[in-house]
Each structure stands twice: as structure tokens, then as C-alpha cells.
TIPASE-974072 format. One record per atom (N, C-alpha, C, O): residue number from 1; atom name; x, y, z. Coordinates in Angstrom, 3 decimals, padded with zeros to 6 digits. Layout:
BEGIN
{markol->NUM; badren->CA; u->X; v->Y; w->Z}
...
***
This chain:
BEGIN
{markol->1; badren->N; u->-012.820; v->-023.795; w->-021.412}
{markol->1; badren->CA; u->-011.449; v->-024.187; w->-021.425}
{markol->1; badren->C; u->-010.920; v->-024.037; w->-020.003}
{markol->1; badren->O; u->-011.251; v->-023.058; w->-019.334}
{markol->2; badren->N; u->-009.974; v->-025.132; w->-019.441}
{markol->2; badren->CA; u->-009.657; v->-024.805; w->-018.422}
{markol->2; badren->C; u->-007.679; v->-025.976; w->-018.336}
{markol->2; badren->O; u->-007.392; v->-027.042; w->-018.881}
{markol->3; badren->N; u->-006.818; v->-025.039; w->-017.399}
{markol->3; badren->CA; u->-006.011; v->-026.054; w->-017.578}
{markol->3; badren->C; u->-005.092; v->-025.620; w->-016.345}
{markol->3; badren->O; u->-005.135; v->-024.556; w->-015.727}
{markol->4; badren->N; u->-004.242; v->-026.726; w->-016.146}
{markol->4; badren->CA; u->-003.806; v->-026.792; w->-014.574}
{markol->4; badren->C; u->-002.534; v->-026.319; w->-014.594}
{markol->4; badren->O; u->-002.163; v->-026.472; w->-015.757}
{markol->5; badren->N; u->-001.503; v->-025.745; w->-013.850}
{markol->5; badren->CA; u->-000.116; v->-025.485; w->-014.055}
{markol->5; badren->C; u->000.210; v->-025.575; w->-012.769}
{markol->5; badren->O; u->-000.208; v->-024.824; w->-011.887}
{markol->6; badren->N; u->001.380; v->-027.002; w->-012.547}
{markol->6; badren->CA; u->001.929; v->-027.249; w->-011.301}
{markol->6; badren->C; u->003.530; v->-026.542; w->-011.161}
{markol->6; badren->O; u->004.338; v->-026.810; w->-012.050}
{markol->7; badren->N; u->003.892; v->-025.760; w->-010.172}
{markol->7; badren->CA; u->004.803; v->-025.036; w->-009.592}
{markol->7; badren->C; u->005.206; v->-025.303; w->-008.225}
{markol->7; badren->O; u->004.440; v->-025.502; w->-007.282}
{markol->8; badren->N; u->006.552; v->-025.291; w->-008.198}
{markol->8; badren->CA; u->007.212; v->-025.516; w->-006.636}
{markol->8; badren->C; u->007.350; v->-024.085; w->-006.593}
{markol->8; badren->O; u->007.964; v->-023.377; w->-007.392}
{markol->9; badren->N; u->006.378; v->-023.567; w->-005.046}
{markol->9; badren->CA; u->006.261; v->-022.631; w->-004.331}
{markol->9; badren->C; u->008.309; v->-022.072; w->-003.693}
{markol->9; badren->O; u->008.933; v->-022.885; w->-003.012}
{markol->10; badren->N; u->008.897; v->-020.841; w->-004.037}
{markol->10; badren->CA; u->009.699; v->-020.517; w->-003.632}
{markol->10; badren->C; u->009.688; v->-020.565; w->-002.482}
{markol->10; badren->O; u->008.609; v->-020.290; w->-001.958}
{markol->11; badren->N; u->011.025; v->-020.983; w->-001.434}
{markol->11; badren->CA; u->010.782; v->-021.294; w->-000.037}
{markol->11; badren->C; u->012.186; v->-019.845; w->000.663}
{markol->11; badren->O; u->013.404; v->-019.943; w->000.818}
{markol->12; badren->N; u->011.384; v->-018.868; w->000.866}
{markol->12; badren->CA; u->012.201; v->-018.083; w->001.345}
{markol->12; badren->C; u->012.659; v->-018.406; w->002.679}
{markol->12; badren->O; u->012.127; v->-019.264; w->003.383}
{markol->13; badren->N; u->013.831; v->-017.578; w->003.074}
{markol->13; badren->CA; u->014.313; v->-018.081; w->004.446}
{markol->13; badren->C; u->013.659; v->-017.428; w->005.543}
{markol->13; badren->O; u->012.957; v->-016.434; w->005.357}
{markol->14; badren->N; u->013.862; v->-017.958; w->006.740}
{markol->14; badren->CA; u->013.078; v->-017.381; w->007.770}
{markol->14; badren->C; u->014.103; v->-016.359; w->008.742}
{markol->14; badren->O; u->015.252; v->-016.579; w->009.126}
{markol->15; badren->N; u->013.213; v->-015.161; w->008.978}
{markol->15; badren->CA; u->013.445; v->-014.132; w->010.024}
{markol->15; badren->C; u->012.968; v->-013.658; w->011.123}
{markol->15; badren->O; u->011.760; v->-013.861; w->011.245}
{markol->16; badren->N; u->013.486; v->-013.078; w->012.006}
{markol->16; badren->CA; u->012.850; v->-012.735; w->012.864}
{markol->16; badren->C; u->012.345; v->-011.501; w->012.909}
{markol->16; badren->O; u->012.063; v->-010.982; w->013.989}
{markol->17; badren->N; u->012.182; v->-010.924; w->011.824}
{markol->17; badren->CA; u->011.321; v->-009.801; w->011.869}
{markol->17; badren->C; u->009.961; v->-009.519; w->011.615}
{markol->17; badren->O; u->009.624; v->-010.435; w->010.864}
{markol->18; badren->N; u->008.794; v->-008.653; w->011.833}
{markol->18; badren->CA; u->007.998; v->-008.573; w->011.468}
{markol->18; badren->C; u->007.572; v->-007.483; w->011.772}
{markol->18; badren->O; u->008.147; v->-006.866; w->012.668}
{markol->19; badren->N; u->006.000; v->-006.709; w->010.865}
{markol->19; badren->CA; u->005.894; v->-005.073; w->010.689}
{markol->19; badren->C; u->004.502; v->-005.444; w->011.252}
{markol->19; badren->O; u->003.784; v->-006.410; w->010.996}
{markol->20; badren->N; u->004.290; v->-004.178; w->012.270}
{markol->20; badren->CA; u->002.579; v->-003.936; w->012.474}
{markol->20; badren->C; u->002.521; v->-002.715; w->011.534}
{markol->20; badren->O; u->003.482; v->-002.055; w->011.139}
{markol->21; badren->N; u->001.293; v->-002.547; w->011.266}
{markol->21; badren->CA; u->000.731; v->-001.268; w->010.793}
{markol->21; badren->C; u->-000.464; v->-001.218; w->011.331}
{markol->21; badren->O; u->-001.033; v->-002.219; w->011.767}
{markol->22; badren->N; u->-000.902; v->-000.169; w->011.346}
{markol->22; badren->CA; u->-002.001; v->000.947; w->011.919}
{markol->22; badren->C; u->-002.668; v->001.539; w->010.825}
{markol->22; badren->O; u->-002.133; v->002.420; w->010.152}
{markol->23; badren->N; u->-004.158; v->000.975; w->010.537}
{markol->23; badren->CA; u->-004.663; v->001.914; w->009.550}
{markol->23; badren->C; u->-005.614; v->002.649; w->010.180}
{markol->23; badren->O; u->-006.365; v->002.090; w->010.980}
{markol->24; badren->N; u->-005.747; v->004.317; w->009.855}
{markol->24; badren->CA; u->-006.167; v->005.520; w->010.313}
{markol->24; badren->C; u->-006.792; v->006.268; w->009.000}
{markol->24; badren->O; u->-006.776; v->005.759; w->007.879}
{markol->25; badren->N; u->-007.453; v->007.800; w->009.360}
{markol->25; badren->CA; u->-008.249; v->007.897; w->008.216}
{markol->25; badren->C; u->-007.423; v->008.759; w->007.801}
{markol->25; badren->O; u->-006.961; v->008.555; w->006.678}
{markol->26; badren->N; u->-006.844; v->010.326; w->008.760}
{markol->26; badren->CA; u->-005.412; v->011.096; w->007.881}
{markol->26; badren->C; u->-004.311; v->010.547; w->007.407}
{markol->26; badren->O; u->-003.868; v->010.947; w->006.331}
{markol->27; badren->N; u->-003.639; v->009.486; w->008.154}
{markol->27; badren->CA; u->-002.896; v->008.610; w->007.729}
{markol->27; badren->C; u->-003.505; v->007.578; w->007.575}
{markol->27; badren->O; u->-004.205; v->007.053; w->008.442}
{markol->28; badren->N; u->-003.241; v->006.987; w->006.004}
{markol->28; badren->CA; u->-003.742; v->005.660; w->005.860}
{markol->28; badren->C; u->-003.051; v->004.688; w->006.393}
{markol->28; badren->O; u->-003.699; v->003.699; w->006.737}
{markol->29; badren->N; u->-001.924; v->004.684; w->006.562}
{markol->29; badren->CA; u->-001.112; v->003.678; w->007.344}
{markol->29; badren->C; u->000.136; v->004.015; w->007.800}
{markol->29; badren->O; u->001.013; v->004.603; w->007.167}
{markol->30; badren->N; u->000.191; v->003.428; w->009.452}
{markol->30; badren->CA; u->001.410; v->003.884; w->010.025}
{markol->30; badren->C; u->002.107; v->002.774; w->010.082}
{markol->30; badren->O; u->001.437; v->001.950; w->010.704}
{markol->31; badren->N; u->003.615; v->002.114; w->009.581}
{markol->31; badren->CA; u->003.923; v->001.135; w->009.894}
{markol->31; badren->C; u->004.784; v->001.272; w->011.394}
{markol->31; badren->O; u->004.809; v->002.344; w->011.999}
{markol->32; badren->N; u->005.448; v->000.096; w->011.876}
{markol->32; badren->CA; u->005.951; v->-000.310; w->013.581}
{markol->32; badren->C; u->007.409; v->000.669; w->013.505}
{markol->32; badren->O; u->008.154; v->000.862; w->014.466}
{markol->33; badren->N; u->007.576; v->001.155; w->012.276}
{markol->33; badren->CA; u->009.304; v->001.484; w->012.299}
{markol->33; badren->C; u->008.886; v->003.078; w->011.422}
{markol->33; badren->O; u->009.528; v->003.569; w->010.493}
{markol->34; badren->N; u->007.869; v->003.529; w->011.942}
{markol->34; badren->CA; u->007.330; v->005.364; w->011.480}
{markol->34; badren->C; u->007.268; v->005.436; w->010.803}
{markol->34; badren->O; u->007.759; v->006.557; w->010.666}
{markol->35; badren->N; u->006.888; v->005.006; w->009.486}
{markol->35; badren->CA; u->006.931; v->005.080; w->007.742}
{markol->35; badren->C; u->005.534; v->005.678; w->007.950}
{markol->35; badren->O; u->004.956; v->005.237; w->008.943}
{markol->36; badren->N; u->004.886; v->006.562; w->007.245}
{markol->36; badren->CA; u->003.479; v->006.274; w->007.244}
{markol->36; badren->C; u->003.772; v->006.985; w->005.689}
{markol->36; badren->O; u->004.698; v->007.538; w->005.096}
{markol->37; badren->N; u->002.109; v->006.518; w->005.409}
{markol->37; badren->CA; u->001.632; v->006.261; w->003.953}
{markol->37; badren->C; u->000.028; v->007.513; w->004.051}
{markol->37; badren->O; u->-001.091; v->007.205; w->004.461}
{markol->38; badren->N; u->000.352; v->008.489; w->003.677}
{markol->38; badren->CA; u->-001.010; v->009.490; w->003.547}
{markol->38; badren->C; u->-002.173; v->008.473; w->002.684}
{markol->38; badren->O; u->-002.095; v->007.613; w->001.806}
{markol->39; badren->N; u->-003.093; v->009.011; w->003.356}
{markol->39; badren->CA; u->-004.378; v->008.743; w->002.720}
{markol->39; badren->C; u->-004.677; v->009.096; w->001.381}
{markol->39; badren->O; u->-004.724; v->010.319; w->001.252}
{markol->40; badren->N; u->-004.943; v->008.330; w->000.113}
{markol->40; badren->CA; u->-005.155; v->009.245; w->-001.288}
{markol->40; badren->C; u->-006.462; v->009.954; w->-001.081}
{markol->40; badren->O; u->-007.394; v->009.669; w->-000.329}
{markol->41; badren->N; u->-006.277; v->011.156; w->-002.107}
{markol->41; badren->CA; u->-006.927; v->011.992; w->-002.263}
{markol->41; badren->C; u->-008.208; v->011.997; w->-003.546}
{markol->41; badren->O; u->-008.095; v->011.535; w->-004.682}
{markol->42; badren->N; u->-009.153; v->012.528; w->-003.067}
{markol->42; badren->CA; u->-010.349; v->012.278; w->-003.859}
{markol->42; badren->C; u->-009.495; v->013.006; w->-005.268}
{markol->42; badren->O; u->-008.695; v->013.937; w->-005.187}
{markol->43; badren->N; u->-009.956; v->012.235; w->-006.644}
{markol->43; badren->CA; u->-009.456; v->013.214; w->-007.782}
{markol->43; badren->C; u->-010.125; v->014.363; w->-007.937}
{markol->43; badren->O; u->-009.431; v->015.356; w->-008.157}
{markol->44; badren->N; u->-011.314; v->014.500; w->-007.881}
{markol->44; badren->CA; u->-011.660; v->016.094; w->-007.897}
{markol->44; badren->C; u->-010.923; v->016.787; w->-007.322}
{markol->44; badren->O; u->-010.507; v->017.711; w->-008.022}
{markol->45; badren->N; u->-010.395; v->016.754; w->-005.896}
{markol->45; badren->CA; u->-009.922; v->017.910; w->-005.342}
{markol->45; badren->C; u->-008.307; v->017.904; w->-006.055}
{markol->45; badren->O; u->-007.683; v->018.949; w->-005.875}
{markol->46; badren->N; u->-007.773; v->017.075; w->-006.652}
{markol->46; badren->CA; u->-006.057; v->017.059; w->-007.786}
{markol->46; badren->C; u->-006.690; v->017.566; w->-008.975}
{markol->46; badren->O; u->-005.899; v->018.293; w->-009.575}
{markol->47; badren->N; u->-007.802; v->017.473; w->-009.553}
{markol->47; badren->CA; u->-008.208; v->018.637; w->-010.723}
{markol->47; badren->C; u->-008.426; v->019.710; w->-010.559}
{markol->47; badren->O; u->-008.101; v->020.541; w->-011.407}
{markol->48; badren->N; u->-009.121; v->020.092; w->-009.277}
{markol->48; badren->CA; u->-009.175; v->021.719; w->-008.745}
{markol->48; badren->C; u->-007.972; v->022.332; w->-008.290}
{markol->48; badren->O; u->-007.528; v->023.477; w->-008.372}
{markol->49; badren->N; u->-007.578; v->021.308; w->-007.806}
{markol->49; badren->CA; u->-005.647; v->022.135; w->-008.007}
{markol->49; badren->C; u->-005.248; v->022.371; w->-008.925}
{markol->49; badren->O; u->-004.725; v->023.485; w->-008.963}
{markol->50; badren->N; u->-005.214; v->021.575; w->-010.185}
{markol->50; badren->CA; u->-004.415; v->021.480; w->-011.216}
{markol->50; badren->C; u->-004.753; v->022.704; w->-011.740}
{markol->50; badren->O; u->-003.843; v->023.513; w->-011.925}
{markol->51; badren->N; u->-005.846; v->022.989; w->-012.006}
{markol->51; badren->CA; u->-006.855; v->024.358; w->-012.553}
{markol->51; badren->C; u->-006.240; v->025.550; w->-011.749}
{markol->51; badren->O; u->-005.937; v->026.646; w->-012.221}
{markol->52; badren->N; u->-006.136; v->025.226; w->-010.718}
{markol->52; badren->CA; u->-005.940; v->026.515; w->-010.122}
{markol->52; badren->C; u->-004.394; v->027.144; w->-010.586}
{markol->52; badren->O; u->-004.137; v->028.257; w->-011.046}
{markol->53; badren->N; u->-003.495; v->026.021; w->-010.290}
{markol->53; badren->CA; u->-001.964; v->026.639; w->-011.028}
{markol->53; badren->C; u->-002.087; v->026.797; w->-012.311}
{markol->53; badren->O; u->-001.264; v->027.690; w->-012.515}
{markol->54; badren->N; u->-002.715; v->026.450; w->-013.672}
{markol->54; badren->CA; u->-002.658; v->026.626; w->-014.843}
{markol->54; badren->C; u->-003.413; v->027.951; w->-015.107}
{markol->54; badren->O; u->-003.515; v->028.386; w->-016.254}
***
């Protein structure tokens, strides 16, 4: 089975802005305006925590 669905693409307006980011391994990402985004954490080491406070 296969079938087609035609859509007019939303045409947002244009700006003059735009973001770099920086991906790193402690920080997973730094964006151009200092936001950064930590690296996730393996789940074992959020179950050995969890254990440890309970």
C-alpha cells in the first residue's frame, strides 16, 4: 500500500538571526548566546544514585 499527500509548505518570515553551536564532550552543546545543554548521563550511573538516596 502506498499513497501520496500534497501540502503547501508553511512559508515563515525571514530574519536576520541565526545560532552557532559548539558540540563538546562535558558540554554537549554550547549555543552563540551561552545556553549550554550538559551531556546525558549513562543510566547506570542515575540508578546508582537513585539506590544510594533510597
Amino acid at each position: 500500500m502506498s499513497f501520496v499527500v500534497e501540502i503547501q509548505p508553511e512559508i515563515l518570515p525571514k530574519t536576520d538571526n541565526s545560532v552557532g553551536i559548539d558540540l563538546g564532550i562535558k558540554t554537549f552543546a554550547t549555543f552563540s548566546d551561552g545556553t549550554k545543554v550538559d551531556a546525558p548521563k549513562p543510566l547506570k550511573k542515575r540508578i546508582k544514585k537513585l539506590r544510594k538516596v533510597k
